[in-house]
C-alpha positions in Angstrom: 0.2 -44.1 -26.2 -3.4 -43.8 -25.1 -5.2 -41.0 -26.2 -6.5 -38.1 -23.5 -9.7 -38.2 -22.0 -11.9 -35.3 -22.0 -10.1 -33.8 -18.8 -6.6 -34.4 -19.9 -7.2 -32.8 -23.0 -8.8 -30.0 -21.6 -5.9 -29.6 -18.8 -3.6 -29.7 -21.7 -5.4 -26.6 -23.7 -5.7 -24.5 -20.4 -2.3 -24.4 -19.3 -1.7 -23.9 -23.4 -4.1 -20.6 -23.3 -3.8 -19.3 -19.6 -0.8 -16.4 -19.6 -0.5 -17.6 -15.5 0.5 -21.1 -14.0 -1.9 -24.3 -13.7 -0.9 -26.3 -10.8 -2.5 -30.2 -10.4 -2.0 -32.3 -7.6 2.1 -33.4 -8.2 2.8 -30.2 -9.7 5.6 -28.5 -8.4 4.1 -26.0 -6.2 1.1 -27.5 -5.9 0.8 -27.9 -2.3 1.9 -23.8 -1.5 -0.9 -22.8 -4.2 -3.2 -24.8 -2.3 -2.5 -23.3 1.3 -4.4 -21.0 2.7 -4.5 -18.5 5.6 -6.1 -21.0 8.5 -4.3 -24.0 8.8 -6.8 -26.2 9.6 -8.4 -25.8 6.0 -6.7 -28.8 3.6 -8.1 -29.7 1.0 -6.8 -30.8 -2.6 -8.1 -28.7 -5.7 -8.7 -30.8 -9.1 -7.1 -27.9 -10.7 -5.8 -24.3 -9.3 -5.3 -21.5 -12.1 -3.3 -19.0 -10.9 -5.0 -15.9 -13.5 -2.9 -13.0 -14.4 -6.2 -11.1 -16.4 -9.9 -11.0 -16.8 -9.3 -13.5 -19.6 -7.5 -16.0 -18.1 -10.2 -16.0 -15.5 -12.9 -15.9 -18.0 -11.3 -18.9 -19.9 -10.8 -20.8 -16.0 -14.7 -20.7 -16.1 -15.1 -22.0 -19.4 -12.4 -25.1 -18.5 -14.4 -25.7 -15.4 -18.2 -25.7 -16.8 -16.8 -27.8 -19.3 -16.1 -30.3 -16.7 -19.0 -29.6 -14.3 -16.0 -29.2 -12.3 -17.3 -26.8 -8.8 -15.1 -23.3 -8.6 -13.6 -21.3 -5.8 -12.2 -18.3 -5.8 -9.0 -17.5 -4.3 -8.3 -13.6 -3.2 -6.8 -13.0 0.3 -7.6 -16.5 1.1 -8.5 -15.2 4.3 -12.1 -16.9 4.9 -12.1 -18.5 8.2 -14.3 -21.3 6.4 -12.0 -22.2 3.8 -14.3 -21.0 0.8 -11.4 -19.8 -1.0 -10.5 -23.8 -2.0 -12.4 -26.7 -2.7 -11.9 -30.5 -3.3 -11.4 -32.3 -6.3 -12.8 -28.7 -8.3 -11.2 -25.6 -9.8 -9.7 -23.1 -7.9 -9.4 -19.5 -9.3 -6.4 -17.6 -8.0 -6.8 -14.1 -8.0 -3.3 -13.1 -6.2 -1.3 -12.1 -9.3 -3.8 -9.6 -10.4 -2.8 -7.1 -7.6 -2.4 -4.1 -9.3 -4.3 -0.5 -7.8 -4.5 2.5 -9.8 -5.5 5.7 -7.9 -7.3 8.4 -9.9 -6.7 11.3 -7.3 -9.2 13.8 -8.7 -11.9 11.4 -9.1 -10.8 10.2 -5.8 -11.2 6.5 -6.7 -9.6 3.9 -6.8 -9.3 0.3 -9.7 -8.3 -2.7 -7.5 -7.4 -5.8 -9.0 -9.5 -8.3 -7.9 -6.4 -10.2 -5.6 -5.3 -7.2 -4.2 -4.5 -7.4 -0.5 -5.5 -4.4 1.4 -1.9 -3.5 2.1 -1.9 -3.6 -1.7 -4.8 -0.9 -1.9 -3.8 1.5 1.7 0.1 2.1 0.4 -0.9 3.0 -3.2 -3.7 5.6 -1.9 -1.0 7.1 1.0 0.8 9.1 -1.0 -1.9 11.0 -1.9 -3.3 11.3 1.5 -6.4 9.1 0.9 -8.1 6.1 1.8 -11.4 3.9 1.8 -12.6 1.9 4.6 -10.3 -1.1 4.4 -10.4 -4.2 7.0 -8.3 -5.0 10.4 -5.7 -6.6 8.9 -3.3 -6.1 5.9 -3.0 -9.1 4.1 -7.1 -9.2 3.5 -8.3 -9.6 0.3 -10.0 -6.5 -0.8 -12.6 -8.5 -3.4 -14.4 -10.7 -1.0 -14.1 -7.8 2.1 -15.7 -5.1 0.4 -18.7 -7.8 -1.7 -18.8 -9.3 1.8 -19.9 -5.9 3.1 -16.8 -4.6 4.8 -16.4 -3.3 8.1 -12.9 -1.9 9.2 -11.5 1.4 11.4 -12.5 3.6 9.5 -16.3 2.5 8.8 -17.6 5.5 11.2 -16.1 7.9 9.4 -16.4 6.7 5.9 -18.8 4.1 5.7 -18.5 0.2 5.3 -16.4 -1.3 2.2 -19.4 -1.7 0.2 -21.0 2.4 0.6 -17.5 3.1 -1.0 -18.1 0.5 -4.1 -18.5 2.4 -7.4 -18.1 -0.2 -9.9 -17.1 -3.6 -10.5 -15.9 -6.0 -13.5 -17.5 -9.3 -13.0 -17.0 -12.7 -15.1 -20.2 -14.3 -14.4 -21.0 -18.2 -14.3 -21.2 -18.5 -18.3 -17.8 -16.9 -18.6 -19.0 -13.3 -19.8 -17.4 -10.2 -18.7 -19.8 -7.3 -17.4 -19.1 -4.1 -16.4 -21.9 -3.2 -13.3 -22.6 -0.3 -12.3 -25.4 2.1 -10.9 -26.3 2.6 -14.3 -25.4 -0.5 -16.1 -26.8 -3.8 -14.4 -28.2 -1.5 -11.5 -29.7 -4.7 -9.7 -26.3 -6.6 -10.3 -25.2 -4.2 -8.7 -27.4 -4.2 -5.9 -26.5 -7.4 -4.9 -23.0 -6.9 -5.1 -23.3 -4.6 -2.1 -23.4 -7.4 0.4 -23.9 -10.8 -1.5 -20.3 -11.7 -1.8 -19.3 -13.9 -4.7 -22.3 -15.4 -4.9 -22.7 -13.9 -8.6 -19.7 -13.8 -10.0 -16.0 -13.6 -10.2 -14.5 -9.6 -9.7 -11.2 -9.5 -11.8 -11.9 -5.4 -10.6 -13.5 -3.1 -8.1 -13.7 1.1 -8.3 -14.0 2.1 -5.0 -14.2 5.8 -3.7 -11.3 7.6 -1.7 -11.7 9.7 1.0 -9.2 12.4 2.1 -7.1 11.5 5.5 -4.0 13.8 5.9 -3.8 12.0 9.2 -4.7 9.6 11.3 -3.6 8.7 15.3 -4.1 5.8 17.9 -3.8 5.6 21.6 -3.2 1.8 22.7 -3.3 0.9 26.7 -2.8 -2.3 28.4 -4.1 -3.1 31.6 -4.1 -6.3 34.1 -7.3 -8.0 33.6 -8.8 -6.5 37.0 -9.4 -3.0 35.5 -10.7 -4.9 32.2 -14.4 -4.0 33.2 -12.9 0.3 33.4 -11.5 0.0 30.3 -13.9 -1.7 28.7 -16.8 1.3 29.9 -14.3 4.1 29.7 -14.2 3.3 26.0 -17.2 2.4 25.3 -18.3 5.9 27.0 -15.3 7.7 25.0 -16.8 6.4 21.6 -20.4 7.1 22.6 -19.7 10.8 23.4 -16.9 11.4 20.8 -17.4 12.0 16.9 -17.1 9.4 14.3 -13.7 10.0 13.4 -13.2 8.2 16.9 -13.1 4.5 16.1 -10.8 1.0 17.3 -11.6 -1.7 19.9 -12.2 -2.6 23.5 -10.4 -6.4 23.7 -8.6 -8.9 25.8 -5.3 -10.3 24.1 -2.5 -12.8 25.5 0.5 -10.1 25.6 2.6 -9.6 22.8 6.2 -10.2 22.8 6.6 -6.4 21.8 8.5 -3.6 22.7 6.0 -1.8 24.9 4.8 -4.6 26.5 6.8 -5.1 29.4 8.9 -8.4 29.6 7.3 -9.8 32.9 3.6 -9.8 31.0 4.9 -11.3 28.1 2.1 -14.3 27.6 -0.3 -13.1 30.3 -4.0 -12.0 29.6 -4.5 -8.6 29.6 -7.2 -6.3 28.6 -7.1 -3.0 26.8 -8.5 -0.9 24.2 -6.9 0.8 20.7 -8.5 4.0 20.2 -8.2 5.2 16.4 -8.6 8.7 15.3 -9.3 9.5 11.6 -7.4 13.0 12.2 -4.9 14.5 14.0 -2.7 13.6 17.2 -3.6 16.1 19.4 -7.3 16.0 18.6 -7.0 12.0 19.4 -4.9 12.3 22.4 -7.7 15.2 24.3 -10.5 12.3 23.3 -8.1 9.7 24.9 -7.0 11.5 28.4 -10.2 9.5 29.7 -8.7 6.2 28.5 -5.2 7.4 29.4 -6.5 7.8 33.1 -7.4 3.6 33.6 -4.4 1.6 35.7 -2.5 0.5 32.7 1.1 -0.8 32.2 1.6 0.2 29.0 0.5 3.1 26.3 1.2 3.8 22.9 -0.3 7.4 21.7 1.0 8.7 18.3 0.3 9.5 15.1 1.1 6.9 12.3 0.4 6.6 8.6 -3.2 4.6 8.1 -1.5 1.9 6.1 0.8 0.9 8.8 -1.9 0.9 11.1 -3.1 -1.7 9.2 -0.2 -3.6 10.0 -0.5 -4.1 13.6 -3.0 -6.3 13.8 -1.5 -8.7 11.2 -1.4 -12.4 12.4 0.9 -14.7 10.8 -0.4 -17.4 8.1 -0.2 -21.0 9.3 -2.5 -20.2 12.6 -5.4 -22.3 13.2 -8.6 -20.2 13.5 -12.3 -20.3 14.2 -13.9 -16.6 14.8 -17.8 -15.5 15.0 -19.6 -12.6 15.6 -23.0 -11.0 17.0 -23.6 -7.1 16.8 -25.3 -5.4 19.7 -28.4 -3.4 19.8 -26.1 -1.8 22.5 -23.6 -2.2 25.6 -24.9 -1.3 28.7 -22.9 -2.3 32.2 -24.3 -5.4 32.2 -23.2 -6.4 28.9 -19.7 -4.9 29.6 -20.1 -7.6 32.7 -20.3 -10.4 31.0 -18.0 -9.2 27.9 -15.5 -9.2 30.7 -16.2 -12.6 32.4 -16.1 -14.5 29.3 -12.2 -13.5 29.2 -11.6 -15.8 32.3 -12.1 -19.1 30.1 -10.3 -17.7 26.9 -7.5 -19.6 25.8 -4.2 -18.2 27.0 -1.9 -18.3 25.9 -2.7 -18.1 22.2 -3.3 -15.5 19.7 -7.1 -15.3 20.6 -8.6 -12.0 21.0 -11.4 -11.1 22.6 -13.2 -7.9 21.1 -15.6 -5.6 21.4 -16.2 -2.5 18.2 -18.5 0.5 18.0 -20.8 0.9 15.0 -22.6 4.1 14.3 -21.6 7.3 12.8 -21.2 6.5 9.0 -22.1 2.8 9.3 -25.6 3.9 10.7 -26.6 6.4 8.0 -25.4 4.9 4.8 -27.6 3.3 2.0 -30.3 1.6 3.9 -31.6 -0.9 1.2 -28.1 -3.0 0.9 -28.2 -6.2 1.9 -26.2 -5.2 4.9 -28.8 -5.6 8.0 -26.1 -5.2 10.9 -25.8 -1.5 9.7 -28.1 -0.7 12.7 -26.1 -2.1 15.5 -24.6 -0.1 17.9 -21.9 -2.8 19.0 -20.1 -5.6 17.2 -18.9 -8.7 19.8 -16.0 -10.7 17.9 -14.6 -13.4 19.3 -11.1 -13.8 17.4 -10.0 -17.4 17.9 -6.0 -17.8 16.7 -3.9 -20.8 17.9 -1.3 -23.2 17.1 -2.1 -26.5 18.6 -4.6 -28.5 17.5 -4.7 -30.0 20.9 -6.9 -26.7 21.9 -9.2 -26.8 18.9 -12.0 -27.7 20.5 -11.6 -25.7 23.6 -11.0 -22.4 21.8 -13.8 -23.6 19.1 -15.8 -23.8 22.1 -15.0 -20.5 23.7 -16.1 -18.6 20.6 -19.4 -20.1 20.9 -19.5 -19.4 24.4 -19.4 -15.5 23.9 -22.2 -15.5 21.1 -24.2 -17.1 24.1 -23.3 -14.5 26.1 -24.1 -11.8 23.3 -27.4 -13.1 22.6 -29.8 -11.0 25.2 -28.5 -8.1 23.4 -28.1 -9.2 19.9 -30.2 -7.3 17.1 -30.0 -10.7 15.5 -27.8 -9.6 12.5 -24.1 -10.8 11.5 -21.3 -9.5 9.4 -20.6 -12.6 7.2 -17.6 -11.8 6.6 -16.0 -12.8 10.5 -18.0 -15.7 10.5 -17.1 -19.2 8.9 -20.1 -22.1 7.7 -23.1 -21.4 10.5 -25.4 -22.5 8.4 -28.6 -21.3 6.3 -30.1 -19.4 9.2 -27.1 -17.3 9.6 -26.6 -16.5 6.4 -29.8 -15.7 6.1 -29.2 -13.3 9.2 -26.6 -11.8 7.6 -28.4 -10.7 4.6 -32.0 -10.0 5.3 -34.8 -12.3 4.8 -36.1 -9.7 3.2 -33.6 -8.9 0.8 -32.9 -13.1 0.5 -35.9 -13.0 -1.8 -34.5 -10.6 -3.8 -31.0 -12.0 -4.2 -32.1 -15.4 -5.1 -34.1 -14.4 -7.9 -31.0 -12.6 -8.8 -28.8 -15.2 -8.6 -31.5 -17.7 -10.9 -30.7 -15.1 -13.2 -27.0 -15.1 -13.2 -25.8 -18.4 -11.6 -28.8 -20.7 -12.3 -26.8 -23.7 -11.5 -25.2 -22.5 -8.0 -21.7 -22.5 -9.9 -20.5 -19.7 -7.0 -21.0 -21.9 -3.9 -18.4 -21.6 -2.0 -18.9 -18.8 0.2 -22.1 -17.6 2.1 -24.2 -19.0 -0.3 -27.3 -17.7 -1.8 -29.7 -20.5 -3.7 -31.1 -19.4 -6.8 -34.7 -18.9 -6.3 
């Protein structure tokens, strides 16, 4: 029998020590561990070490700078760019260590560093609290909140990453830190917007905010009164108070119960209005809303976590999304917003959408590397479809509304709803400014650009 080379040998002693599973290509589940939320990412990891602890992950490292294999890290998977896989490296899967503990009188929160937000929202609602958490359920929390983290209750509470107290990082050399305000203060800096660029987070602390309730108003209208709607809740938002929060969008309609059966697959346009408080606070905001030519409404209270929910698209979509936030979104914004929705693809899962910033957002910590914190609009074009006969028409649409966005853009970008733009955007998503500063961080703590698949920061 021959005897193992280097890799073998090393394969052999990681799936001896790791307490989770090590898949390689021909492993049984394999190809499952390898796919990720947007189908058109596929690509074949060397190795994929599914970790149960902060050990396992610490010794994934070591087995992959052993190699000089490259390392991603798996969470949500949800990155529209794929950066949660590689090919031909080590992948670090992060799902099995999904565990939250909620410390109700410190109102915090320890999330495992694969924890889903749907993970994170129904351990905190039985205590009636909550922390700014994405649009969608089956996010990852680790790379939303390091990512920065915008979500609906960001004018209320903050982003992700004004709620981040503390996080346990395995860094490039395969040591475990603790960072904090106090210990590793400029780790932890850079934690507050520079993603996984320094390290792998087997934890987060995160503060908890008290939300006994929370209520949405939802209309659907036909696409001629998309340019009301679209005003009437921008206006609603501007004049309301920052528990007001949600979406002005176009959507291909649902196959839901409200939606009636005739408009099924047809554009329309709408708004969600959310309301970190009660019903009948929401639903006085709303009566503006509530007044537009619609053909259908949903106003109720619901549980935050199951808000969450309705937004969820399935895995197994093709996707492309982007992103340019708004110094501000007067009529003639609103104009084109709204004739842009004439060439989106229909029908598809594409959305077309249109957020407020402010409140919260707009007064929290103002030396993060977050530099869209100023905005007073976010323009995302959601592209979700099936076919890959349409990827380049929808691929194409999304860049058409960041052309249209671009008179009133501040010139800033949440990372986090973009995919691989380039150096400039990520450059534009972090600060030039504050670049300088993270990539003398990350010579310090990931000299060799081990972390590089996400929005990635050189060492300096």
């Amino acid at each position: 029998m021959a005897p193992f080379t280097k890799a073998g040998t090393a394969l052999a002693a990681l799936r001896e020590d790791l307490s989770g599973e090590v898949f390689a290509p021909g492993d049984a589940g394999y190809d499952e561990a390898r796919t990720v939320f947007n189908a058109m990412i596929d690509r074949r990891p060397a190795v994929i070490a599914r970790c149960e602890s902060p050990a396992d992950v610490v010794t994934a490292v070591r087995f992959a700078r052993e190699l000089d294999l490259k390392i991603a890290v798996r969470g949500g998977g949800h990155s529209v760019a794929g950066m949660s896989l590689n090919d031909g490296g080590l992948v670090v899967d992060l799902r099995r260590m999904n565990g939250v503990t909620v410390r109700p009188a410190a109102k915090a929160a320890l999330v495992g560093g694969g924890a889903t937000m749907s993970h994170l929202d129904r351990a905190c609602q039985p205590y009636g609290l909550a922390t700014t958490g994405g649009r969608a359920s089956t996010t990852g929390v680790g790379g939303f909140v390091l990512g920065g983290g915008s979500g609906w209750l960001d004018r209320k509470f903050g982003l992700a990453v004004d709620n981040l107290l503390g996080a346990e990082l395995v860094t490039a050399e395969g040591e475990l830190l603790q960072v904090t305000a106090r210990d590793h203060p400029e780790l932890f800096w850079g934690l507050h917007g520079g993603g996984g660029n320094f390290g792998i987070a087997t934890s987060l602390t995160l503060r908890l905010h008290e939300l006994p309730s929370m209520a949405i108003a939802l209309v659907l209208c036909l696409p001629e009164h998309g340019p009301e709607v679209v005003r009437t809740f921008r206006d609603v938002i501007e004049a309301g108070p920052r528990e007001a929060g949600g979406a002005a969008f176009y959507l291909t309609a649902p196959p839901e119960q409200f939606v009636p059966p005739h408009l099924v697959g047809r554009m329309l346009s709408g708004a969600l209005l959310t309301y970190a408080g009660p019903e009948e606070e929401m639903r006085a905001l709303a009566a503006p809303l509530l007044a537009v030519p619609h053909v259908a409404e949903v106003v109720t209270a619901i549980p935050y976590a199951d808000l969450q929910c309705m937004t969820d698209d399935p895995p197994g979509m093709r996707n492309h999304w982007s992103a340019e936030y708004l110094t501000q979104a007067p009529d003639a914004f609103v104009d084109v917003f709204c004739a842009r929705a004439g060439s989106m693809p229909v029908p598809t899962r594409t959305q077309h959408l249109l957020w407020p910033q402010g409140g919260a957002i707009a007064e929290g910590p103002d030396d993060y590397p977050v530099p869209y914190r100023g905005a007073s609009w976010a323009v995302h074009p959601f592209g979700v479809w099936e076919d890959p006969a349409d990827d380049e028409r929808c691929r194409q649409w999304v860049k058409d509304v960041r052309a249209d966005a671009a008179p009133w853009s501040t010139g800033a970008v949440y990372l986090n709803l973009t995919g691989d733009e380039g150096a400039d955007r990520v450059v534009a998503g972090l600060g030039a400014e504050n670049m300088r500063r993270l990539g003398a961080l990350k010579r310090r703590y990931d000299p060799d650009n081990v972390f590089r698949y996400n929005h990635n920061i050189r060492p300096a």
